[in-house]
N, C-alpha and C positions, 0 to 999 in steps of 0.2 A: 348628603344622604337622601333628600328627597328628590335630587335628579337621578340617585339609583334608582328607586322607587319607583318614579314618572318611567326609566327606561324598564324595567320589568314586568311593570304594566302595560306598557306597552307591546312585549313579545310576548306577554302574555296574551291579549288579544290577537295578536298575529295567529297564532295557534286555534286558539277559540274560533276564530273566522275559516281555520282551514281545515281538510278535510285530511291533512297529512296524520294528524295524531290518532283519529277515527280510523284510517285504512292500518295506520304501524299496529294499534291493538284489536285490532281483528285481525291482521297478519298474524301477532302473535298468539290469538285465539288456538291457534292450530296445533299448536303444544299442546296442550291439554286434552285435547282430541282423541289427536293422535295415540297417545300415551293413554287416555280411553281405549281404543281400539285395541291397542298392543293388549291389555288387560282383558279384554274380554276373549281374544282371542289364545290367551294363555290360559284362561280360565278351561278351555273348552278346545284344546288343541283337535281332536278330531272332528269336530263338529264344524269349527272354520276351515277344516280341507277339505274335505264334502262341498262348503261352500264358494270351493276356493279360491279361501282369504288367505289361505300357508299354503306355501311349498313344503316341500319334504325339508332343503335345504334350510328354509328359513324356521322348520317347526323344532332344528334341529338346536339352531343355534339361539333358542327361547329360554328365559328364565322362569322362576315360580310365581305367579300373578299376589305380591305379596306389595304394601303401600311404600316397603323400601324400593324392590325396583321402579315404582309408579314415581315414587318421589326422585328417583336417580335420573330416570327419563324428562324429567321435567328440569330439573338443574342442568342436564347435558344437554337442553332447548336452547336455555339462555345461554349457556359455554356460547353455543355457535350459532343460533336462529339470531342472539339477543345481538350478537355482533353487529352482524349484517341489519338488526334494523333500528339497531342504535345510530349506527353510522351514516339509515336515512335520516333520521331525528334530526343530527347534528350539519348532516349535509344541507339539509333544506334549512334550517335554524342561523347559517354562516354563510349558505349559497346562494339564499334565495333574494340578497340585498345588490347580488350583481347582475342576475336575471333579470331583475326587477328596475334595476337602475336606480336603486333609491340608497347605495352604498353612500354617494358624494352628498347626499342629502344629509345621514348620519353622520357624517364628519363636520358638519359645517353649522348643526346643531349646538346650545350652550351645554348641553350632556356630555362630560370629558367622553373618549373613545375607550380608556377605561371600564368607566362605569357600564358602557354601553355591551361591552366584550365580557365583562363579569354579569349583566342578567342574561345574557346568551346563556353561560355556562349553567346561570339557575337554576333558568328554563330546562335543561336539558337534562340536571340532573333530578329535578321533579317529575321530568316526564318519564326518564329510566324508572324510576322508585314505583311512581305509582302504577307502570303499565308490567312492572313486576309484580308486584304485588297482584294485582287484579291476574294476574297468571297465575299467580298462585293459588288465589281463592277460588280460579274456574275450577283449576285442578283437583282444590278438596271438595268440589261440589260433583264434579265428573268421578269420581274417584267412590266415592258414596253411591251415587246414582249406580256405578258399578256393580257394589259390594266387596270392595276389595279384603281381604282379611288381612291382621298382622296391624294393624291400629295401635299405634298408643299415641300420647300427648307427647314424651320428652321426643319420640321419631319424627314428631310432625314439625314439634318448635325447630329442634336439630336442622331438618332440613329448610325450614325458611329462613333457616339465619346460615345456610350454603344458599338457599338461591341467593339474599342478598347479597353475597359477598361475591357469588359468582358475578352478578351484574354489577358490580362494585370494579369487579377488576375490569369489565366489561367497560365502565365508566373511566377509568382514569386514563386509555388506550384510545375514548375518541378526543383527546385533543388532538394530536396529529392529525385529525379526519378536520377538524375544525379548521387546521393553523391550511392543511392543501386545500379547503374551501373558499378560502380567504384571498392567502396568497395565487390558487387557481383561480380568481373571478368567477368561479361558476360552480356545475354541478360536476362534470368529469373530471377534473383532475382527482377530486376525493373518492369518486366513484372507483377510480382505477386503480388507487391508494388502497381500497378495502378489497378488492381484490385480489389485486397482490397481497398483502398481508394474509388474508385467508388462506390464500395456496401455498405461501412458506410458510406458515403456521404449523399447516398440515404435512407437510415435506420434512420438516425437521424436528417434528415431534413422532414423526413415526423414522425417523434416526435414531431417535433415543437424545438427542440433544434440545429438547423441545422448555425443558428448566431454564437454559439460557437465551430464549428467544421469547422475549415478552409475550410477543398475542397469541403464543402455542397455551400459556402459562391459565389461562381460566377454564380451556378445554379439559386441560392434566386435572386442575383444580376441582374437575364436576365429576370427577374418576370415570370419565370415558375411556381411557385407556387403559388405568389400573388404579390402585389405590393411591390417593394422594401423598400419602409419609414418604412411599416408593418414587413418586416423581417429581417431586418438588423440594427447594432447599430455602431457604431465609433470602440467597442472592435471587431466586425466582421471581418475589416477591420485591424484593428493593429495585430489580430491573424494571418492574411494570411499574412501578412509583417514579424513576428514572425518566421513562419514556412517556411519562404522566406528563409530569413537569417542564420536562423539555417540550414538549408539543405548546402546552400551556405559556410557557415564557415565550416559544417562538409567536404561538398568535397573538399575544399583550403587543409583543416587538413588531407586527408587521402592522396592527393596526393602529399604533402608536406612531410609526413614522413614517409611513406613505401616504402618499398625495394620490386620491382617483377623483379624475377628470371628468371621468364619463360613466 
């Protein structure tokens, strides 16, 4: 247990030393922002076409500047911003020991390759939590600053505990992003990985088949599309746990019995 430890401490300085975790939560700042603007601009629909902030077309297809859609806009961030920079988190977290050349290094250490593969995963799942969270609280502070109306407590708890679970499914979807960092030696193969994934996500959830395609399945989750009872089923859920684990068993299995040389 204390070579878990030694190894978590370790990516954990890795992190601290880099400026990947600083730029992922100020990329993800832009959520909140955003969904700032959205708000002010629904507040005051003719006043931002004057300025113009709206088209006719876009002033058209506006909701009511209420903390449910503020909060909805922010959950639909992570569905799909939180992917994309989850997936750097996890890319640079898994990639960056073969750019670096210091994979064969890791292996040759008295830290099992276990141990070493499970504070990856720590690591990555304290950096989703916390850089969610910290989305969330910009948002109740943007959100305020605003003056959005329609406030209450049980709406607020309600939806932090949809964003968490939004990036929760968020989370079990990048082991596959880990297990092609790994087994790709670098940065593009995951990179290519996430992007495909993102485009059939979006392909066959606007099929209407998007339930049985795992990484469609947090988008439908953040009711981007429509209400979630409507497009999710128990199999939605057990698929992304599926695709969890199998990403997960595949990276234990490659870095458990390959040999890197170089």
């Amino acid at each position: 247990m204390n070579t878990f430890y030694a190894a978590l401490w370790t990516e954990t300085l890795k992190a601290r030393r880099s400026k990947v975790p600083l730029l992922t939560a100020l990329g993800f700042m832009l959520a909140p922002l955003v969904a700032g603007l959205f708000m002010i601009i629904m507040k005051d629909p003719e006043r931002a076409r004057e300025m113009g902030l709206l088209s006719t077309k876009a002033q058209l297809m506006m909701t009511t500047a209420e903390w449910s859609t503020f909060f909805g806009m922010l959950t639909q961030a992570i569905a799909i911003g939180g992917f994309i920079l989850f997936s750097i988190a996890t890319i640079w977290v898994f990639g960056r020991e073969f750019s670096d050349r210091t994979a064969k290094d890791l292996m040759a250490i008295p830290t099992s390759r276990e141990e070493i593969v499970t504070a990856k995963f720590v690591l990555i799942v304290g950096w989703v939590l916390l850089v969610t969270i910290l989305v969330f609280g910009v948002g109740l502070l943007i959100g305020a600053l605003v003056g959005i109306p329609g406030w209450t407590t049980e709406l607020a708890w309600s939806s932090f505990v949809d964003a968490i679970l939004t990036a929760g499914l968020n989370l079990f979807l990048m082991t596959p992003v880990a297990f092609f960092a790994t087994a790709g030696r670098g940065y593009l193969p995951p990179f290519g990985w996430t992007i495909l994934a993102i485009f059939f996500a979006q392909i066959i959830a606007a099929t209407g088949w998007g339930d049985w395609f795992p990484w469609s399945v947090p988008a439908l989750f953040s009711g981007m599309v429509g209400p979630r009872a409507d497009q999710l089923g128990l199999h939605s859920y057990i698929l992304v746990f599926l695709a969890g684990i199998l990403g997960l068993v595949a990276t234990f299995y490659w870095w458990r019995n390959t040999d890197q040389t170089r």
